[in-house]
C-alpha positions as CSV (number, residue, x, y, z in Angstrom):
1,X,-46.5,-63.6,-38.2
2,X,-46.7,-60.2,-39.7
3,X,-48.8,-58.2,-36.6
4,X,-45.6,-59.9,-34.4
5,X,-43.4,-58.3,-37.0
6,X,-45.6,-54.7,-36.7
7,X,-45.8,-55.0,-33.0
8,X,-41.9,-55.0,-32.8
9,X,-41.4,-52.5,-35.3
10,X,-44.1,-50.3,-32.9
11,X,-42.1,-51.4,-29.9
12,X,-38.8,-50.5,-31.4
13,X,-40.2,-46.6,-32.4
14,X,-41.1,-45.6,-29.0
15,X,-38.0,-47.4,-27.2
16,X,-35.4,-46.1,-29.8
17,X,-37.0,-42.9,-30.8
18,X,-34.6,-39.7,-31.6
19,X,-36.7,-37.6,-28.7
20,X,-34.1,-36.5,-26.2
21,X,-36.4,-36.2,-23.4
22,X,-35.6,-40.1,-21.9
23,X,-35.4,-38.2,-18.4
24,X,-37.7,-37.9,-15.7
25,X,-39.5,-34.8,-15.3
26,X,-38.8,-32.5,-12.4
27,X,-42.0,-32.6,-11.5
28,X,-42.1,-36.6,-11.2
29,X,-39.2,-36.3,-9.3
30,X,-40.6,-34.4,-6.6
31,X,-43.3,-36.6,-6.4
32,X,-41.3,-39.3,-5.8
33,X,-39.2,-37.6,-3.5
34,X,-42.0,-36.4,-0.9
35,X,-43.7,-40.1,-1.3
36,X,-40.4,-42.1,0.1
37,X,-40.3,-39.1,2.8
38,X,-44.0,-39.5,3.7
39,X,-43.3,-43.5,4.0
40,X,-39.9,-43.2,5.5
41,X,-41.0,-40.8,8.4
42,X,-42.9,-43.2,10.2
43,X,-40.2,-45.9,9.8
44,X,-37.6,-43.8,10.9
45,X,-39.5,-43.6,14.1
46,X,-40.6,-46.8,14.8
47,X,-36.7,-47.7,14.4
48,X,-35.9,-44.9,17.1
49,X,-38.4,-46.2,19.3
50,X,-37.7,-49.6,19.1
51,X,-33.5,-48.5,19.7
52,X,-35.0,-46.6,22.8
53,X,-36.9,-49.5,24.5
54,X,-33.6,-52.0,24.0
55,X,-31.5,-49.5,25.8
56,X,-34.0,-49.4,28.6
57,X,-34.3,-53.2,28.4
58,X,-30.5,-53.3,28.7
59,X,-30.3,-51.3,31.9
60,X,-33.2,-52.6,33.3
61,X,-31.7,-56.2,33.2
62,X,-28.2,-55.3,34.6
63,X,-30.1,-53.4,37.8
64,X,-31.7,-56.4,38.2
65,X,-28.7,-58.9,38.0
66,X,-27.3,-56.0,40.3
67,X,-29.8,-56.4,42.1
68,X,-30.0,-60.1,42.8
69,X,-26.6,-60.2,43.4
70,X,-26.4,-57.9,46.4
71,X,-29.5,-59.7,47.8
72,X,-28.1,-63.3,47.4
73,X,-25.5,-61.9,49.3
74,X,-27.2,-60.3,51.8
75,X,-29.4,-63.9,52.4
76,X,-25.4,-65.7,52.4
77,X,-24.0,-63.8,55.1
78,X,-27.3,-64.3,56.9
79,X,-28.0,-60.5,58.5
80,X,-29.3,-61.2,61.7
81,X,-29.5,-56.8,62.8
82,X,-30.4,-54.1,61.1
83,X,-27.5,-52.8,58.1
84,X,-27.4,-50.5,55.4
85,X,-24.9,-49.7,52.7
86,X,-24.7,-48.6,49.2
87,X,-22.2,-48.5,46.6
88,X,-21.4,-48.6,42.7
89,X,-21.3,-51.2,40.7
90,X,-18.2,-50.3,38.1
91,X,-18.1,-53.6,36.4
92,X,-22.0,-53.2,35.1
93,X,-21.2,-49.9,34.0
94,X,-21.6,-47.7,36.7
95,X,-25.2,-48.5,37.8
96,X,-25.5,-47.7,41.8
97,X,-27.2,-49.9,44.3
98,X,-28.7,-49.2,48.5
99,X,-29.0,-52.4,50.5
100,X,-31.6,-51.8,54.3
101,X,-31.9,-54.8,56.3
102,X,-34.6,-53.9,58.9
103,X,-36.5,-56.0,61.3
104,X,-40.1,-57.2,60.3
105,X,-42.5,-58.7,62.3
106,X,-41.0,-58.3,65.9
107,X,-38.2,-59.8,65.2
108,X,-38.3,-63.3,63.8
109,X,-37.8,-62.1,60.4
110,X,-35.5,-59.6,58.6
111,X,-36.6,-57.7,56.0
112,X,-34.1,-57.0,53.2
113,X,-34.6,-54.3,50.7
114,X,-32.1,-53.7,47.4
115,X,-32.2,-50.8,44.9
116,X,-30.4,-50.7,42.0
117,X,-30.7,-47.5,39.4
118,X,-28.0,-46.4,36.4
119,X,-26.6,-42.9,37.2
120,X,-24.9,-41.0,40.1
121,X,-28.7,-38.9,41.6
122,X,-30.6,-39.8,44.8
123,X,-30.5,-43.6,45.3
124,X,-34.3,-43.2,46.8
125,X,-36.6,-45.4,44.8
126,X,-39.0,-42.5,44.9
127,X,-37.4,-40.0,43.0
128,X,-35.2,-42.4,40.5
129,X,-36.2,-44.8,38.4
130,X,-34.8,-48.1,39.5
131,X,-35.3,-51.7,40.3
132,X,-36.2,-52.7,44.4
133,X,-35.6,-56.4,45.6
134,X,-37.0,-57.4,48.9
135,X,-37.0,-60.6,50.3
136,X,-37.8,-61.8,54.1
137,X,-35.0,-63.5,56.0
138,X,-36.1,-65.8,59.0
139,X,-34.0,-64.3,62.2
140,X,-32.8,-67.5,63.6
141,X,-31.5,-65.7,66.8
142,X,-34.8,-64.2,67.5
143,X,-36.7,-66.4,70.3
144,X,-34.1,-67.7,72.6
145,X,-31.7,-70.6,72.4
146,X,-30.3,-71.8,69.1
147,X,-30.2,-75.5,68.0
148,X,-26.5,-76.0,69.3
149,X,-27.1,-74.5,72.8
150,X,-30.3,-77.0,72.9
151,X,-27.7,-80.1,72.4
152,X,-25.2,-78.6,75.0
153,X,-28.2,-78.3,77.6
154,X,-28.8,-81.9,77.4
């Protein structure tokens, strides 16, 4: 019982000493300081990085819901000649899209092409980044008479 009883009195001197230097040195302070900047550098980019890849992520998937869109619509209305047209998409925030419909193989199929980018530059797929979309679309005027003017020859 009486070495617990020393070890607290031991405990108590250097915990309730008169000293006045309780502090941290300036020294240790530095040393500290250029540690949590040493371990907080590569953090801090890692954190940018990641911030930068979720941006691009972001506009990368509204150009390609742009995208599909104007493509859907394309296959809906069912181009059966060649179109183009481009525009701006306001409601996605401004991202800009080109839409080519072109004939592909002689003929019996179209070939639809749409490019979506973020920004007002060249809407040329090779000079912006961008999404492309292109889908075939079978030409059902293309090789003479259509299913109704078959039934009407009958």
């Amino acid at each position: 019982m009486m070495n617990f009883l020393e070890n607290i009195g031991s405990l108590r001197k250097i915990f309730f000493s008169k000293k006045k230097n309780k502090g941290f040195t300036l020294l240790e302070v530095m040393i500290s300081l250029s540690l949590l900047a040493l371990f907080m550098v590569p953090l801090l980019i890692t954190h940018a990085n990641s911030i930068r890849a979720f941006t691009r992520s972001k506009e990368m998937t509204h150009q390609i819901l742009l995208a599909e869109d104007r493509l859907a619509l394309i296959e809906a209305l069912g181009y059966t000649e060649e179109y183009s047209e481009s525009g701006e998409a306001e409601e996605a925030g401004g991202f800009n899209w080109t839409a080519n419909v072109s004939s592909a193989s002689e003929g019996a199929m179209m070939k639809a092409e749409v490019f979506a980018s973020s920004g007002k530059e060249s809407m040329d797929p090779k000079d912006k980044e961008g999404v492309q979309l292109v889908t075939y679309i079978a030409n059902l005027e293309f090789g003479g008479e259509s299913e109704e003017e078959e039934e009407e020859g009958d």
